[in-house]
C-alpha positions, 0 to 999 in steps of 0.5 A: 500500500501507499504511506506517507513516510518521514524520510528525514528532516523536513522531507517525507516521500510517499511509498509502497509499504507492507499492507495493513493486516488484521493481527488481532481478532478483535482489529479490523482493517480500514479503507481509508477514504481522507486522511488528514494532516495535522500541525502535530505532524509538523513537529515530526516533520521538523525532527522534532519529538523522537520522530525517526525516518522510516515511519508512517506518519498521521493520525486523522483517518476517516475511511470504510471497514474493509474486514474484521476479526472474528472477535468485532462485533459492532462494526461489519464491512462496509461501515463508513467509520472515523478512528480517534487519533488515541488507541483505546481498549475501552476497558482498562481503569483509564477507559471505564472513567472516560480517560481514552487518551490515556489508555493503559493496555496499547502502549505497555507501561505508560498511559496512552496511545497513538496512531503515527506518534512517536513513544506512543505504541509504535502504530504506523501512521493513517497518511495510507491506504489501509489501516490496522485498528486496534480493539475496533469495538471501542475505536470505530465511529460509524458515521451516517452516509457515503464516502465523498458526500458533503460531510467528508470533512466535518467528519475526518476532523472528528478523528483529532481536531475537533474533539481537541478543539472542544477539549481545549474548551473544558479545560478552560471550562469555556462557559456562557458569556465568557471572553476568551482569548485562543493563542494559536489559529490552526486547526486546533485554535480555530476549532477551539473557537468555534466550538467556545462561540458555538457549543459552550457560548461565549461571548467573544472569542480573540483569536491571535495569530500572525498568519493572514489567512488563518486570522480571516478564518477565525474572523469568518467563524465569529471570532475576532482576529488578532495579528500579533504582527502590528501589536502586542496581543495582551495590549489589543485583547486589553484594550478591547476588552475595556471597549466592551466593558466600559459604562455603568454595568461593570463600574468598579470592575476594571480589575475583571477586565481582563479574559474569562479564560485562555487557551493555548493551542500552540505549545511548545513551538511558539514564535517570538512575536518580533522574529517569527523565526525564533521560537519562544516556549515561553511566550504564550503562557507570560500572555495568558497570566497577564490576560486572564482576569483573577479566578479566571481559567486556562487550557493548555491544548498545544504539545509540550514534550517531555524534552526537546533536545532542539530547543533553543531555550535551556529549561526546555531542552529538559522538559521544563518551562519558566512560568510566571506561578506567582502571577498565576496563584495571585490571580487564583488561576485554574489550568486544565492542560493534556491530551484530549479524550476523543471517546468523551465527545465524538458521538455527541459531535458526530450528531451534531454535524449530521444534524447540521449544527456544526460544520467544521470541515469549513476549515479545511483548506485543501484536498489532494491526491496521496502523491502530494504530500511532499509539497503539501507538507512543505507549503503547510510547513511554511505557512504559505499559500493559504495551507490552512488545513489538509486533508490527503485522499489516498483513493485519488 
């Protein structure tokens, strides 16, 4: 079969690979229809995160069962299906209490698993033709509908993005009328606002970011662009925030205004905000303990590794981050922060976006054959060319 191979830095090749077979009798096998790419598969593009050459990558497949084991009982050939990017099992002492993403019986010894994820289990990525799933039971979404209809998108997102969108909003426990700032408009941030403005209603959601076209995506979902580029970001969300604020209702309370709650849905990899070029771990977090008002809460969603050898900054490189926790306890600051736990939300989001009430494949920026993964991780890499989200079609 056809998989997207890391072939080194900032360099994957697409390959012939030994197919995906059935190893369990409670695994099935996946057509994959749409796979898509996600920023966390930059960080492996950028040698970053233990990824190695040789190893197929990706983690966001939607596809049909093709077969099954003897042992699978709810899903049979021919089910259109999404699969979480976390491997669960469904019945170990992390799944029963709704902990998937730290499933302890797929990656022996640690808590969690992934498709194409380096430390994770060793499970080939979903960027193929054909995929292995792991305890199908627990793990097949079926889905209404047939491959290719207006829903390819929406639903594809369902295996990563969305569900971590929305679970960056319950870490922040997004509730009504609350002002939230997103660091970061990928996918992730994007989704994390749409669902804080959609689903948990907020009032206002900023969302910062320096990319053009990510910043006009985040203004068409509702939010309110904020290009980090022309101003500090903590200054403009201030400012705004005593515009909106400002008058009888809220006399007495400036010291409320800043955010309710802050996202960070960019993670170890964060920019200097003069030089895009330099990263700055610590960037995003001195942001939100200055933006987030006193009782208020964060979510932190972005990946922070358990050590970054690259990084630039010193306490990184071992795992650590400088965070302002003096600020942070004097405000009474609640953080919420991890892998998100996709069986906790997929069936309510799958039945929202089949009742039409979420539509989030509008964040989906390009759809390309199999073949165009090289150049399409390039441009994704680079920001450039509106490479806002990709998702690849290995039957094209």
């Amino acid at each position: 079969m056809r998989a997207v191979v890391l072939s080194g830095e900032r360099e994957v090749s697409v390959e012939t690979v030994p197919d995906a077979e059935l190893e369990a009798a409670t695994d099935a096998l996946l057509r994959v229809t749409s796979s898509a790419i996600c920023g966390t598969d930059l960080h492996f593009y950028d040698g970053r995160m233990g990824a190695e050459p040789g190893m197929v990558i990706g983690h966001e497949p939607l596809g049909v069962v093709q077969e099954i084991g003897n042992a699978v009982v709810s899903v049979k050939p021919g089910d259109r299906v999404v699969v979480p990017t976390h491997i669960c099992c469904g019945f170990c002492a992390s799944c029963v209490h709704g902990n998937s993403g730290a499933c302890l019986t797929n990656n022996p010894g640690r808590a969690g698993a992934a498709y194409g994820y380096p430390g994770m289990g060793g499970y080939r990525g979903t960027q193929t033709e054909l995929v292995r799933v792991p305890f199908a039971d627990a793990n097949c979404l079926r889905l209404p509908g047939e491959p290719g209809d207006e829903f390819e998108h929406d639903f594809v997102l369902l295996a990563d993005a969305l569900p971590t969108g929305y679970h960056a909003t319950t870490l922040a426990d997004v509730t009504a009328g609350d002002a939230v700032a997103v660091y970061g408009a990928g996918a992730v941030g994007l989704l994390a606002a749409y669902c804080a403005l959609r689903l948990r209603g907020a009032a206002v959601v900023y969302v910062v970011d320096r990319v053009p076209e990510r910043l006009e995506k985040a203004g068409e979902l509702g939010a309110t662009p904020i290009d980090y580029t022309i101003g500090d970001p903590v200054a403009q969300i201030s400012e705004q925030q005593s515009r909106r604020r400002k008058g009888a209702a809220w006399r007495g309370e400036q010291a409320l205004n800043g955010v309710d709650c802050a996202i960070d849905a960019v993670g170890f990899q964060a920019r200097d905000y003069e030089d895009p070029s330099i990263e700055d771990p610590r960037r995003i977090v001195r942001d939100l303990a200055q933006l987030v008002k006193p009782t208020g809460r964060l979510g932190i969603i972005g990946v922070f590794p358990a050590q970054d050898p690259q990084s630039s900054d010193e306490l990184a490189r071992d795992g650590h981050l400088d965070v302002p926790w003096g600020q942070l306890f004097a405000k009474g600051a609640t953080i919420g922060m991890g892998r998100d736990h996709d069986e906790r939300y997929n069936d309510f989001l799958r039945d929202l976006i089949a009742a039409d009430r979420l539509r989030p494949g509008q964040i989906v920026s390009h759809r390309l054959p199999l073949e165009r993964a090289p150049d399409a991780y390039r441009r994704f890499d680079e920001r450039t060319d509106g490479y806002l989200k990709i998702v690849l079609d290995p039957t094209a």
